[in-house]
LUMVEXPA-883718 format. One line per 5 residues: number of its first residue (from 1); their letters; for each residue x, y, z of C-alpha. Coordinates in Angstrom, 2 decimals, always signed. Layout:
! residues N
NUM	A	X,Y,Z; ...
//
This chain:
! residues 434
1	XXXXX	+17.56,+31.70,+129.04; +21.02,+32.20,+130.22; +22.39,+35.46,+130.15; +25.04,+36.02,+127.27; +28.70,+36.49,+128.00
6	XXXXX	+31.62,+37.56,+126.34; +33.59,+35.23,+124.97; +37.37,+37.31,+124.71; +38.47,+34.55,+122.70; +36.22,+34.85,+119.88
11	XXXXX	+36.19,+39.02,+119.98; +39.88,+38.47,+119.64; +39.49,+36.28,+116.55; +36.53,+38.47,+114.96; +39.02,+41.75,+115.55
16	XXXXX	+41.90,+39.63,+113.89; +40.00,+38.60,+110.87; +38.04,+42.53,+110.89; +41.54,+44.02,+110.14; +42.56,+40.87,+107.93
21	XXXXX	+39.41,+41.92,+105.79; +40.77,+45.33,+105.36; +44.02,+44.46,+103.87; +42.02,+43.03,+101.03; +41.18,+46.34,+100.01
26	XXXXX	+44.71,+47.70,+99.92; +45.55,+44.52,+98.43; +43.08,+45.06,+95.64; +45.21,+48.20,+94.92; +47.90,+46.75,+94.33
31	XXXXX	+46.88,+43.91,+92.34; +44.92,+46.26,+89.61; +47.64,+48.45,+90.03; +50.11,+46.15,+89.00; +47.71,+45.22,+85.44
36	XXXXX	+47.32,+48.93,+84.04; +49.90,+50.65,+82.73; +52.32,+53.20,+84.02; +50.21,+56.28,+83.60; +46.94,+54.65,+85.60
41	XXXXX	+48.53,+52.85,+89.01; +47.51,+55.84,+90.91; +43.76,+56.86,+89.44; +43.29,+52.26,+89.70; +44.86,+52.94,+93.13
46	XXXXX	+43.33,+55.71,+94.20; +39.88,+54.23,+92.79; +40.36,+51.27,+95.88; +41.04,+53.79,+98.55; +38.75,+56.45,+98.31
51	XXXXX	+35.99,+53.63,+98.77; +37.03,+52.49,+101.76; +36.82,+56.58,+103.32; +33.30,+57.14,+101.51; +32.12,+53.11,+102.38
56	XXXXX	+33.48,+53.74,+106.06; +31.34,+56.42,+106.74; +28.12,+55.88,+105.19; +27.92,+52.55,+106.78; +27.93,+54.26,+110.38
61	XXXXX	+25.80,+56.83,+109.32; +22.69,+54.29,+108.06; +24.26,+51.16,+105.80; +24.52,+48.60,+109.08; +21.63,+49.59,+109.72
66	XXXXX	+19.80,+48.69,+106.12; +21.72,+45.66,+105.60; +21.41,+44.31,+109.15; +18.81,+46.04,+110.87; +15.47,+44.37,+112.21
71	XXXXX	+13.00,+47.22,+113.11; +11.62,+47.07,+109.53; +10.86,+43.14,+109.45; +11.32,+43.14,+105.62; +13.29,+40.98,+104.17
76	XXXXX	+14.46,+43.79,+101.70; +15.81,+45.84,+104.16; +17.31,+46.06,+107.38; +15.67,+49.65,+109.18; +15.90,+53.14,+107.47
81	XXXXX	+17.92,+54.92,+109.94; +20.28,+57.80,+110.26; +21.06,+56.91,+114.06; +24.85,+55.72,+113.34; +25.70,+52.84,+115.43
86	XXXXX	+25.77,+54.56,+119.05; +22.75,+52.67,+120.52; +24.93,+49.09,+120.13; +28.01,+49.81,+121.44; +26.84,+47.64,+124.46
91	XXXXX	+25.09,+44.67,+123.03; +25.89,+41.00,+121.46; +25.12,+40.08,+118.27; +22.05,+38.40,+117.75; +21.83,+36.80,+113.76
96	XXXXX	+20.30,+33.94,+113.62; +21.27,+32.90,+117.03; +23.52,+34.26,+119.42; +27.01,+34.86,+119.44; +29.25,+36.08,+122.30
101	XXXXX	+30.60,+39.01,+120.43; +29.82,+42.73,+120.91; +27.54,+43.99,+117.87; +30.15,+46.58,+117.15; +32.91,+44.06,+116.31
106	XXXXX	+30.27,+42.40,+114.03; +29.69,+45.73,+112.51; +32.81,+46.41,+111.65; +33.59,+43.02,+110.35; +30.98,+43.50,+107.79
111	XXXXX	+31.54,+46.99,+107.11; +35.51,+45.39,+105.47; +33.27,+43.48,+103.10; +31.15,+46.41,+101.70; +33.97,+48.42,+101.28
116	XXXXX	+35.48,+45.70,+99.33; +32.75,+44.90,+97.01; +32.81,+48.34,+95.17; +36.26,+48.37,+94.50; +36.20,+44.76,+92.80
121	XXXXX	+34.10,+46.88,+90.39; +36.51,+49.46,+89.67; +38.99,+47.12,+87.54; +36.17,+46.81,+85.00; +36.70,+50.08,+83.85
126	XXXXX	+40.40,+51.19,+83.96; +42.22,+53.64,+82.63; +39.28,+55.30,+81.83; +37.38,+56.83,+84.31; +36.58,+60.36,+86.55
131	XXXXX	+37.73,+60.46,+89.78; +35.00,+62.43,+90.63; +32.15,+60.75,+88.66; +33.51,+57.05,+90.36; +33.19,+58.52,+93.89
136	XXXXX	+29.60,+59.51,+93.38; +29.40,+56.05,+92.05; +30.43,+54.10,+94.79; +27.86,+56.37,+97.28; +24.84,+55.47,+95.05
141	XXXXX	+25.75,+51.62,+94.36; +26.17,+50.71,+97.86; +23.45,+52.37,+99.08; +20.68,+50.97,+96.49; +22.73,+47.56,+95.62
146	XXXXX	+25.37,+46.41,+98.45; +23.15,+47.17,+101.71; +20.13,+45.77,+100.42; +21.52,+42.39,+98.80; +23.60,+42.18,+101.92
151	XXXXX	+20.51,+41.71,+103.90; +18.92,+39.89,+101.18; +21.73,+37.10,+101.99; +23.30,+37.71,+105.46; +20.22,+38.66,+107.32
156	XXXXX	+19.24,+35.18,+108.98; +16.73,+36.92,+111.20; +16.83,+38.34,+114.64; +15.99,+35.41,+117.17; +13.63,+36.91,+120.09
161	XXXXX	+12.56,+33.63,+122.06; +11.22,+31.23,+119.81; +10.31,+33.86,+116.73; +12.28,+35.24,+114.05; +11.91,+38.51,+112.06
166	XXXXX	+13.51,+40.37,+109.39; +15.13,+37.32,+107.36; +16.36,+38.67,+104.65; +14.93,+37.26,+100.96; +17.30,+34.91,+99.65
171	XXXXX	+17.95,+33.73,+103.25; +14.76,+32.86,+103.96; +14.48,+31.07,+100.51; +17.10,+28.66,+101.50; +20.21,+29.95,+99.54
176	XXXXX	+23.80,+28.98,+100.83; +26.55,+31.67,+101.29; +29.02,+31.56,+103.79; +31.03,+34.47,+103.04; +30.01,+36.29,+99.85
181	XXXXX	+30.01,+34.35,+97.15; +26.60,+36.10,+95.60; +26.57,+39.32,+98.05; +30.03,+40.16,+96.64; +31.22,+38.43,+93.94
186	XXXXX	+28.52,+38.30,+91.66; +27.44,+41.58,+92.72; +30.57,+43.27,+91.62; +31.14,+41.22,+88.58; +27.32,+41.57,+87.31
191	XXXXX	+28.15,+45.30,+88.35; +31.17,+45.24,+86.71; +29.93,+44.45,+83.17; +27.14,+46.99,+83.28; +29.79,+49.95,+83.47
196	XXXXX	+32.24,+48.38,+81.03; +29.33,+48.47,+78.91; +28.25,+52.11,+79.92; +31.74,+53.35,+79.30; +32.81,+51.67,+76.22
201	XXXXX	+35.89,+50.60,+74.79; +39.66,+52.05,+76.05; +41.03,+53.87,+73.01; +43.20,+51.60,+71.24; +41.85,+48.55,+73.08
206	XXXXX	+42.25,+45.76,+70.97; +45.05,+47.57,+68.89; +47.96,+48.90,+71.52; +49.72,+46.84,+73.88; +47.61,+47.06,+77.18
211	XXXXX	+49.98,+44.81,+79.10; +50.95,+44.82,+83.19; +52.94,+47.35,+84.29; +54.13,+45.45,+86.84; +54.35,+41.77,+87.37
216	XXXXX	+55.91,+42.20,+90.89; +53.05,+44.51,+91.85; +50.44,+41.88,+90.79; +52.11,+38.92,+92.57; +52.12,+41.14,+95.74
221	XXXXX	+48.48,+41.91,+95.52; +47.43,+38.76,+95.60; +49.64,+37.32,+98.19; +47.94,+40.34,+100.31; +44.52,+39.60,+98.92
226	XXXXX	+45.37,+35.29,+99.18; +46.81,+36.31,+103.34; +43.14,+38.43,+104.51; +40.65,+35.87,+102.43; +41.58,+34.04,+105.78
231	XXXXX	+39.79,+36.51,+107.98; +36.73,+36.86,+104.91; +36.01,+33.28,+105.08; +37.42,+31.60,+108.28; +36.23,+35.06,+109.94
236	XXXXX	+32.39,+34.57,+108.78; +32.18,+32.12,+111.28; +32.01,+34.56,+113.98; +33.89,+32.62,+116.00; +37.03,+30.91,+116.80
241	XXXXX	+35.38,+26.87,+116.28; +35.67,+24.23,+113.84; +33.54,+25.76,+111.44; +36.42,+28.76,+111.10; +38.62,+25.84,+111.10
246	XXXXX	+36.97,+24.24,+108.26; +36.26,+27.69,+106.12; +40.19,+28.44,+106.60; +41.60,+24.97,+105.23; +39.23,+25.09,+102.37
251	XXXXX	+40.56,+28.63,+101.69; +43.77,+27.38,+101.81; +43.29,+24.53,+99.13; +40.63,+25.68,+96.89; +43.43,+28.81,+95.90
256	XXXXX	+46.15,+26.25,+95.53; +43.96,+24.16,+93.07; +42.77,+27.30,+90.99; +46.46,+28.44,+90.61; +47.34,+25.40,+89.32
261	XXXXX	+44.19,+24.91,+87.29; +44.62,+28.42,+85.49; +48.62,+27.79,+84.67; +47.71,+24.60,+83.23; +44.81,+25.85,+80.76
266	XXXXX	+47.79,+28.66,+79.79; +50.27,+25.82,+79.15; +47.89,+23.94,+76.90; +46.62,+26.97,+75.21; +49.25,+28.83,+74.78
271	XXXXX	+52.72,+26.85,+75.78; +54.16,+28.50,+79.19; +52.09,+29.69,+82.31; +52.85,+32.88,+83.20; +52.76,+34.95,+86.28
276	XXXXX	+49.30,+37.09,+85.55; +48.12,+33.67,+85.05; +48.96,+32.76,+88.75; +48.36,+35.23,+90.12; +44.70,+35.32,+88.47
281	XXXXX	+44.32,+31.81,+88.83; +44.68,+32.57,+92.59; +41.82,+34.96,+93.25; +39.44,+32.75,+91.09; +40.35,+30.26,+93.50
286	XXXXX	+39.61,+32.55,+96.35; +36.19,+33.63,+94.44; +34.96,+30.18,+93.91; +35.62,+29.17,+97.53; +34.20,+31.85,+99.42
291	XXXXX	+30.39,+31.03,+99.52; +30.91,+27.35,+99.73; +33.88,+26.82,+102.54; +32.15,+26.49,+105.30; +29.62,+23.68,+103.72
296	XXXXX	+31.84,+21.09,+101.76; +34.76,+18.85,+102.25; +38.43,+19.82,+101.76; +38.71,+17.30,+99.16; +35.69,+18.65,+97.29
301	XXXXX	+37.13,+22.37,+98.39; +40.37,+21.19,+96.05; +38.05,+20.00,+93.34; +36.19,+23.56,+93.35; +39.17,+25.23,+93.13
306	XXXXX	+40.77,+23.36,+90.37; +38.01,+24.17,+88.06; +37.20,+27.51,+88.88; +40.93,+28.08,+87.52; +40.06,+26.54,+84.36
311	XXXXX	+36.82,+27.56,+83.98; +37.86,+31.46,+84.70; +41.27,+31.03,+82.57; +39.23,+30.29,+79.67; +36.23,+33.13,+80.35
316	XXXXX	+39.09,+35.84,+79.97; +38.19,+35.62,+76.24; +34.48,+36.06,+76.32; +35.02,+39.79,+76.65; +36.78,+39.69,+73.28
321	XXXXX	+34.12,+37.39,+71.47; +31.37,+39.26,+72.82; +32.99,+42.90,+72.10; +32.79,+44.86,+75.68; +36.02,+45.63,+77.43
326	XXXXX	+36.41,+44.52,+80.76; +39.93,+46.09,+81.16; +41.24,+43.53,+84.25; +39.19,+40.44,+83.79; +36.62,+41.30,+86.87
331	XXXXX	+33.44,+39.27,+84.78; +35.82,+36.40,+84.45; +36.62,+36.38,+88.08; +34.40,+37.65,+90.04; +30.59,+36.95,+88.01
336	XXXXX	+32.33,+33.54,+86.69; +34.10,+32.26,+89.59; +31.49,+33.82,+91.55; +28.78,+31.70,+90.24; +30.42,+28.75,+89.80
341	XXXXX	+31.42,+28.72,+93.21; +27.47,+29.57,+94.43; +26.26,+26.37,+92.23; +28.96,+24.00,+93.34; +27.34,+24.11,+96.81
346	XXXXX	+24.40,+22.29,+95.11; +27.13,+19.51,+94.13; +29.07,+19.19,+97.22; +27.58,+20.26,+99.88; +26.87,+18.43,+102.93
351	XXXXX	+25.59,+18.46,+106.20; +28.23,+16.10,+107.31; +31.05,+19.06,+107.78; +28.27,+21.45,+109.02; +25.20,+20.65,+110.54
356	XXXXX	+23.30,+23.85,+109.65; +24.10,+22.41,+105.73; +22.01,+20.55,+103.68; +23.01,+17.92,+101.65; +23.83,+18.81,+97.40
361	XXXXX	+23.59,+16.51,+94.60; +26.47,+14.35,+95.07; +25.27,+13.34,+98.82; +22.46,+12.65,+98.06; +20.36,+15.69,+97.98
366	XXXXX	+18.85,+15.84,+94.96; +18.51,+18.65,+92.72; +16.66,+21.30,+95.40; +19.61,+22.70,+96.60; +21.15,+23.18,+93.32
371	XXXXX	+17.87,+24.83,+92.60; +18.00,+27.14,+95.59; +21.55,+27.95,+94.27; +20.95,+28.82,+91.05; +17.72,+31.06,+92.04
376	XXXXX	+20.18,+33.09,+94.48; +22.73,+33.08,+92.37; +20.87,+35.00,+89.05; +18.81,+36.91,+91.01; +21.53,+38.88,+92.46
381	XXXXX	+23.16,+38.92,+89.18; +19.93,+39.80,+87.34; +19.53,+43.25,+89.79; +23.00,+44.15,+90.24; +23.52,+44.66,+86.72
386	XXXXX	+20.04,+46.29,+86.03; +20.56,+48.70,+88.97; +24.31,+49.53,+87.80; +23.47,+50.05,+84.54; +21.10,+52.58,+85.89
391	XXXXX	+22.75,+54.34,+87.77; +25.89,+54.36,+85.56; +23.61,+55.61,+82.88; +22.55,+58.33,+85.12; +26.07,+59.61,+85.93
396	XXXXX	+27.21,+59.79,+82.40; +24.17,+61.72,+81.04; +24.88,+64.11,+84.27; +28.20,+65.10,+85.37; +30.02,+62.24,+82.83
401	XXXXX	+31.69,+59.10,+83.75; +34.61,+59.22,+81.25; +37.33,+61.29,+80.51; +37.84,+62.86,+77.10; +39.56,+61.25,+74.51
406	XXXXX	+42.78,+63.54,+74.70; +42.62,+62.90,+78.55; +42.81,+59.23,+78.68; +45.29,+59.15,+75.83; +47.99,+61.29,+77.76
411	XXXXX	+47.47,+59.79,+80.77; +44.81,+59.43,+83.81; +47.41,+59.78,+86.26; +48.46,+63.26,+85.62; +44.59,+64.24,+84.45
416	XXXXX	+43.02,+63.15,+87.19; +45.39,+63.34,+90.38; +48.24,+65.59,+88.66; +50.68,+63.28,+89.79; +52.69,+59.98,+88.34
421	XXXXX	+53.31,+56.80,+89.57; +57.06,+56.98,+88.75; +59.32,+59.86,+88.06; +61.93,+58.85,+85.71; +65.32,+60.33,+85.09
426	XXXXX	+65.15,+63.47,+82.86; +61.44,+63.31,+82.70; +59.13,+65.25,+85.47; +56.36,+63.51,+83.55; +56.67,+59.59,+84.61
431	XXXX	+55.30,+56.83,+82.87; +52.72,+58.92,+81.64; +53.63,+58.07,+78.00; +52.98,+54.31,+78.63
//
């Protein structure tokens, strides 16, 4: 075999999209930020970027290493190890085949996405939760639910010669998921609804106004969040080629179909669209797209996108038929848009944009992809939420996840951080009345 060389042009791209990636996350902040009211932005705020410090350092520590480690050969885990990332700061990545980047860049490209994935979570439970207790949180979720399903999904085995070893689970078993579509999406929105149901209810939910903030604050979010799903999807190509090519244009019109799709359900329903709704509409869109846009069509990538707006428009109203508050819509985003996107693969998929695809029901396929799809798809969902409400559970017998009644009432803002969003004239206390 030839030796493997750097290819600059690809690092470049991979270091591009890593930092691309990480804007998300700020992004995020902003977006929930702009949906609670004036006396949460910080805690919702704060919530996003305290993951990415505690994320950051446990995956150098040992979380590469259990989502994408080999030394174990299990396709539950990567390797159990506390040896940080030193040993690799000279080698290529080798996943499922070999590509000309250094194993650090693809470390820290993947590191963006678990930091990520626990703070889609947090907008499940706004406005009503410890600082403190949500930290611990986020170190215990990752650790038993992020690294492992990562590996479960991403892991496509460590290519020695002509054998393979470690493929993770859901890999192995033929599931399709280009960029996160289970690993994240469902994950955090299956997650999501187990600690909206752990928490309960906000007080007055369902009898106070519980509007956005901040409209402007929202529409910035996800133009941020809409500008680094580039690097998320086109970036999971690990490389600057047509498949990045093909991930990014999807991207691109999937998001543009879901916006649309979610004003349009709002003008029908209700008689105007409105800028939460586009805003909203626009992440589905992202949501949807992510595990299938590297393995259908742009026209079909339109199509997905369309109805994920629609479809996620009109979940936003399970939480209030089914009685669990889910303060920012993350089940109707992220577990709804997140498994419709996973099953549309078994619909539109095709090996004809990417050879490493396989062919869904509308080329041709059959059902067995779908099938593959749908296993992947509720299995993640089925242990995410099992695990989270066990461990949520666990913190709120112990130390408490919630803050008291009188607490949350005057404000989380000034509880929690001692501190306001906004400081307004003849009042040192902010919004904190909102």
């Amino acid at each position: 075999m030839a030796p493997i060389v750097l290819n600059s042009g690809d690092t470049a791209w991979m270091l591009a999209s890593t930092a691309l990636v990480l804007l998300m996350t700020p992004g995020l902040a902003f977006f929930y930020g702009g949906m609670v009211r004036t006396k949460s932005v910080l805690n919702m705020m704060m919530m996003s970027m305290v993951t990415i410090g505690i994320v950051s350092l446990l995956w150098v520590i040992y979380g590469f290493q259990l989502a994408f480690g080999y030394s174990a050969n299990s396709p539950w885990y990567g390797s159990i190890s506390f040896s940080g990332l030193g040993g690799m700061v000279n080698d290529l990545t080798n996943n499922g085949g070999i590509y000309p980047i250094p194993v650090l860049v693809f470390a820290a490209f993947q590191l963006m996405f678990a930091i990520i994935t626990p703070a889609l979570i947090s907008g499940a439970i706004a406005d009503r939760t410890k600082f403190s207790a949500w930290a611990l949180f986020v170190a215990i979720w990752v650790t038993v639910v992020y690294f492992p399903v990562a590996h479960w999904v991403f892991a496509f085995g460590n290519k020695v010669g002509e054998s393979v070893t470690g493929t993770g689970f859901l890999a192995g078993k033929g599931l399709e998921d280009f960029a996160g579509g289970t690993a994240v999406h469902i994950n955090a929105g299956a997650a999501g609804l187990a600690l909206a149901l752990i928490l309960g209810k906000r007080v007055g939910w369902r009898k106070e106004s519980m509007r956005p903030h901040s409209l402007p604050l929202v529409l910035l979010g996800s133009g941020l969040l809409w500008f680094g799903w580039f690097g998320f999807n086109a970036g999971s190509a690990l490389a600057a080629n047509g498949t990045a090519a093909l991930a990014f244009i999807n991207t691109q019109v999937a998001t543009a179909g879901a916006l649309l799709g979610w004003i349009l359900v709002e003008k029908i329903r209700d008689g105007h669209p409105t800028s939460l709704g586009a805003a909203s509409g626009a992440v589905a869109g992202l949501v949807a797209i992510t595990p299938a846009c590297a393995f259908v069509a742009p026209w079909a990538g339109v199509i997905i996108g369309v109805i994920a707006g629609a479809l996620c428009a009109l979940a936003v109203g399970l939480k209030y038929k089914l009685g669990f508050d889910d303060s920012l819509d993350v089940v109707a985003v992220h577990l709804v848009g997140g498994l419709w996107g996973c099953i549309s693969i078994g619909f539109f998929g095709t090996h004809v944009v990417n050879s490493v695809g396989l062919d869904g029901l509308f080329y041709g396929g059959g059902t067995a992809l779908l099938g593959k799809q749908a296993f992947g798809a509720l299995f993640v969902l089925a242990y995410s939420f099992a695990a989270t409400l066990i461990i949520g559970f666990i913190i709120n017998r112990t130390i408490g996840f919630r803050v008291t009644h009188d607490e949350e009432v005057e404000g989380i803002d000034l509880n929690e951080h001692a501190e306001s969003a906004y400081e307004m004239a003849g009042s040192s206390r902010g919004g904190s009345s909102i």
